[in-house]
C-alpha positions as CSV (number, residue, x, y, z in Angstrom):
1,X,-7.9,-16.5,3.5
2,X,-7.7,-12.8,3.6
3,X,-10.5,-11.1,5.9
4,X,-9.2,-7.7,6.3
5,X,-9.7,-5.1,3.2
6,X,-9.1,-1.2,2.7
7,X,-12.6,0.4,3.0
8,X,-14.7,1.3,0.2
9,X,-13.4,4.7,0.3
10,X,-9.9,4.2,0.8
11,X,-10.0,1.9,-3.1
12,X,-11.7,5.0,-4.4
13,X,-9.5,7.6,-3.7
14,X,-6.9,4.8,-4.9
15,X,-9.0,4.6,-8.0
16,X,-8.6,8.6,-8.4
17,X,-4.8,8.9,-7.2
18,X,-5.4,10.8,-3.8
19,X,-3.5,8.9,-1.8
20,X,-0.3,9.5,-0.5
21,X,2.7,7.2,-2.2
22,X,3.1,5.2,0.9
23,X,-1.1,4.2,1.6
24,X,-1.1,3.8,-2.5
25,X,1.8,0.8,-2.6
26,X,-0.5,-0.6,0.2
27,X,-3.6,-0.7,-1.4
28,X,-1.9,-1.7,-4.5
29,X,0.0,-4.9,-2.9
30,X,-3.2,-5.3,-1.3
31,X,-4.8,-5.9,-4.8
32,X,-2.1,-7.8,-6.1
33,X,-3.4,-10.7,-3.1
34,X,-6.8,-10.1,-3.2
35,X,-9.0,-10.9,-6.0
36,X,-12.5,-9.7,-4.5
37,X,-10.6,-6.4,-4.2
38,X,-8.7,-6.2,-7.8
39,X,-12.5,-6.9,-8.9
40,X,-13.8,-3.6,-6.7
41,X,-10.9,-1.6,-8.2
42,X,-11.5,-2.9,-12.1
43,X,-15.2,-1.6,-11.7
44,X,-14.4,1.4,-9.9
45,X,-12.1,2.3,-12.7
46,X,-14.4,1.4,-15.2
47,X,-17.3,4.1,-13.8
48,X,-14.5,6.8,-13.1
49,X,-13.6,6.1,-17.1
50,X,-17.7,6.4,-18.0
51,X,-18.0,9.4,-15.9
52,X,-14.9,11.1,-18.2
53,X,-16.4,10.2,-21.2
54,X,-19.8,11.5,-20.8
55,X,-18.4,14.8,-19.5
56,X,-16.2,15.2,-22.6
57,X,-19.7,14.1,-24.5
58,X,-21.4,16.9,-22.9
59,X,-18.6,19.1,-23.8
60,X,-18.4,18.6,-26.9
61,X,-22.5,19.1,-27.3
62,X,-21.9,22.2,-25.6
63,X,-19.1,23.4,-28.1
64,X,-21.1,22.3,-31.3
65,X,-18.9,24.3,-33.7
66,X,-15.9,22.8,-32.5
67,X,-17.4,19.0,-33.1
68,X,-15.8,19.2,-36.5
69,X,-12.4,20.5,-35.3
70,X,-11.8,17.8,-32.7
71,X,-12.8,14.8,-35.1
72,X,-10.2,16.3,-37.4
73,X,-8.1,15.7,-34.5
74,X,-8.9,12.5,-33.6
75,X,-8.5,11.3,-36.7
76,X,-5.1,12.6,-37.0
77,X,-4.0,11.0,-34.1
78,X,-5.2,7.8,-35.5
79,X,-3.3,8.5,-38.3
80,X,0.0,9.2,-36.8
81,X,-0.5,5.9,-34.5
82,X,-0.8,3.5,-37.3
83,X,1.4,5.3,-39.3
84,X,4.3,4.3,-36.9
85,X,5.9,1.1,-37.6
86,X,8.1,1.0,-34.2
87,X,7.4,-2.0,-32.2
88,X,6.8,-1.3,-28.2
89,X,9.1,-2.8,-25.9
90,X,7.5,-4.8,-22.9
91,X,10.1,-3.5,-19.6
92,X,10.1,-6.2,-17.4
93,X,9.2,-5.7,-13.4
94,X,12.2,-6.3,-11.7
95,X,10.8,-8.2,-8.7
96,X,13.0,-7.7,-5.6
97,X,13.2,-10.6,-2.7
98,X,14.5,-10.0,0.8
99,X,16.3,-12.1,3.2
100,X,14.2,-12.1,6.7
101,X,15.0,-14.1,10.0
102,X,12.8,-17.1,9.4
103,X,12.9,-17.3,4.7
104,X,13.5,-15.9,2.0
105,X,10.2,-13.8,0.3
106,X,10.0,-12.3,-2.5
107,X,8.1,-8.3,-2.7
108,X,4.9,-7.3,-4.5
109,X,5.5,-5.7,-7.4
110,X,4.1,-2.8,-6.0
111,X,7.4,-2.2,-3.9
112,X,9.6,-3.6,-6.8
113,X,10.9,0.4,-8.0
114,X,10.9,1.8,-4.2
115,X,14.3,2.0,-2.3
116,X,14.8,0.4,1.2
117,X,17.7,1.7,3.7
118,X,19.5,-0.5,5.9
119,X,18.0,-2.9,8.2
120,X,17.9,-1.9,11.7
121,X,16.8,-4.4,15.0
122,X,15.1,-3.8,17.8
123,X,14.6,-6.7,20.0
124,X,12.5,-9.1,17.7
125,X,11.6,-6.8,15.1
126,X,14.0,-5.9,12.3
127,X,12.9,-2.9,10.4
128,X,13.9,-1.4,7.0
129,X,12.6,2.3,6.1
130,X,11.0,2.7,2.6
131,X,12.7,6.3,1.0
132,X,10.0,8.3,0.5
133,X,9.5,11.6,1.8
134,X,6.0,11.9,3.1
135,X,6.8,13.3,6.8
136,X,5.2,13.2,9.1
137,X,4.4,9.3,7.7
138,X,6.6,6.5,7.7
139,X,6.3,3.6,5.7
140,X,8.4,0.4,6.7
141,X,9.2,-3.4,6.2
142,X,8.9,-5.1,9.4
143,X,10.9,-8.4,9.5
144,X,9.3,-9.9,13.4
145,X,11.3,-13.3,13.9
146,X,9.6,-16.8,14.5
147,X,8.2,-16.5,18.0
148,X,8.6,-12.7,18.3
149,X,6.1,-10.1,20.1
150,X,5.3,-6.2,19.9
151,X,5.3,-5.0,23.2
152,X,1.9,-3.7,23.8
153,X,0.9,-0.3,22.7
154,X,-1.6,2.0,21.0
155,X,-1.1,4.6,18.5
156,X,-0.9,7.9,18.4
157,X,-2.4,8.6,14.9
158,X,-3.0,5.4,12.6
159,X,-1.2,2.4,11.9
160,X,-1.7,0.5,8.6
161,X,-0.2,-3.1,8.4
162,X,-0.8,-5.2,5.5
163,X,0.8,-8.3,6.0
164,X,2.9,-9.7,3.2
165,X,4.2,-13.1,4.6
166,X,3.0,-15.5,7.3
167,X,0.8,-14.6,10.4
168,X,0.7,-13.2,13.1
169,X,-2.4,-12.6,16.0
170,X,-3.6,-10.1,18.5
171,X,-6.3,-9.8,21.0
172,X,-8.3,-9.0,17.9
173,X,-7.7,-11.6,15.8
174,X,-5.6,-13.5,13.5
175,X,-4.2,-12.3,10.8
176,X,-2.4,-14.0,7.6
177,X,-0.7,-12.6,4.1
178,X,-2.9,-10.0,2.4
179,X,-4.8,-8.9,5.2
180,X,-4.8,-5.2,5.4
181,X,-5.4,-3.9,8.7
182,X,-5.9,-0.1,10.0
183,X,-5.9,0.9,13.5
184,X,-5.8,4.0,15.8
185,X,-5.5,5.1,19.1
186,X,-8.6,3.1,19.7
187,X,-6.9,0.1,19.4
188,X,-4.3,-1.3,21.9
189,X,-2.8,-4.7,20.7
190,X,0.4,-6.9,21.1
191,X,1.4,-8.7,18.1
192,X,3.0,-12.3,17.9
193,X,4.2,-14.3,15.6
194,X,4.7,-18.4,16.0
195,X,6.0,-19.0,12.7
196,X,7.6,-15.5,11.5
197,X,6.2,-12.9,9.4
198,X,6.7,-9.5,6.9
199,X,4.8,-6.8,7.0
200,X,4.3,-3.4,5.4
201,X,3.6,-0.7,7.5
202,X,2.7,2.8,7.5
203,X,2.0,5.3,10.4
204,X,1.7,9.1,10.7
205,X,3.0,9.2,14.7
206,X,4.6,7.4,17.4
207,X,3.4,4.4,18.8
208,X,2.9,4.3,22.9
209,X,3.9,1.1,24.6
210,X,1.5,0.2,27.8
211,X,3.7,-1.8,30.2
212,X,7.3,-3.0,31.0
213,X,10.7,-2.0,29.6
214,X,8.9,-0.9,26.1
215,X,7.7,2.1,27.9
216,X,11.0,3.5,28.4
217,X,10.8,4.6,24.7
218,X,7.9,6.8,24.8
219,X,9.4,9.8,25.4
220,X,11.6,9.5,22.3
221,X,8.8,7.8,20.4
222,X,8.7,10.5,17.8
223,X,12.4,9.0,16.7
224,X,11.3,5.4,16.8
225,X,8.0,5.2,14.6
């Protein structure tokens, strides 16, 4: 059951395409698990749409000498539209897998058109960078093997994980596919997995590990997130 959801505001500046390309796939692979929040998006859209249409009422009112001009138009779009006798053609989503440590799991369409470079691992976290060019965020799959941990650490800006496959828990919680989670440098957690799990993530800095070994990487951080 999924218990973690982008905020209210974070679906409306979905809604209204403000959000970067990485926090966009998010919320939209979010949606593609979570019916209570495809139902926030469908109404959300369906206002923005209202909203539109009563301001291009109002304009028109406004320009009242043009009313005649732009049903002229109107109707000639209509014309040309059934006038055409080509057929559309339905492209189907080509919907990528991936091959982790513990299965096999297949991508939300949401990530089907995005490229991934190589895999790289890092004790029990395999990683593969999506290509998009959003410095200073990074947006990642991370593959964490059955029984694996994240060191402890906080963040140095914020951390969005939305968890595509299997579970994993924290201090905080636990978490399983669909859950959309968003932390900060409030937040200091160690993740662990029992069974294995996928996730998407998306940060704007470095994380800072808290104890052991891990903490040899903070001073090249920056490199790592």
């Amino acid at each position: 059951m999924i218990t973690h959801h982008p905020s209210d505001e974070l679906l409306a500046a979905f809604t209204q395409g403000e959000l970067t390309a990485s926090l966009s796939i998010a919320v939209a692979a979010h949606n593609e698990l979570c019916p209570v929040c495809q139902e926030k998006v469908e109404k959300l859209n369906a206002q923005h749409a209202q909203m539109l249409f009563d301001t291009d009422n109002e304009t028109v009112d406004e320009a009242s000498n043009d009313i005649q001009e732009v049903e002229l138009s109107w109707m000639s779009m209509i014309d040309d539209i059934t006038d055409d006798d080509s057929q559309s053609l339905l492209v189907p989503i080509d919907i990528k897998s991936v091959q982790l440590s513990y299965d096999k799991v297949q991508l939300p369409r949401a990530l089907s058109n995005v490229s991934l470079k190589k895999w790289s691992k890092l004790g029990d976290v395999s990683r593969a960078r999506l290509e998009l060019e959003e410095e200073p965020i990074r947006s990642s799959l991370l593959d964490i093997s059955p029984g694996g941990v994240v060191p402890l650490h906080t963040h140095k800006g914020f951390e969005l994980t939305l968890l595509l496959d299997g579970s994993f828990e924290d201090d905080m919680g636990t978490y399983h596919a669909g859950d959309f989670i968003w932390l900060d440098k409030s937040h200091t957690h160690s993740p662990r997995t029992t069974d294995g799990c996928l996730c998407y993530a998306v940060l704007d800095d470095a994380m800072e590990f808290k104890e052991g070994f891990s903490k040899l990487f903070n001073p090249i951080g920056s490199f790592l997130y």
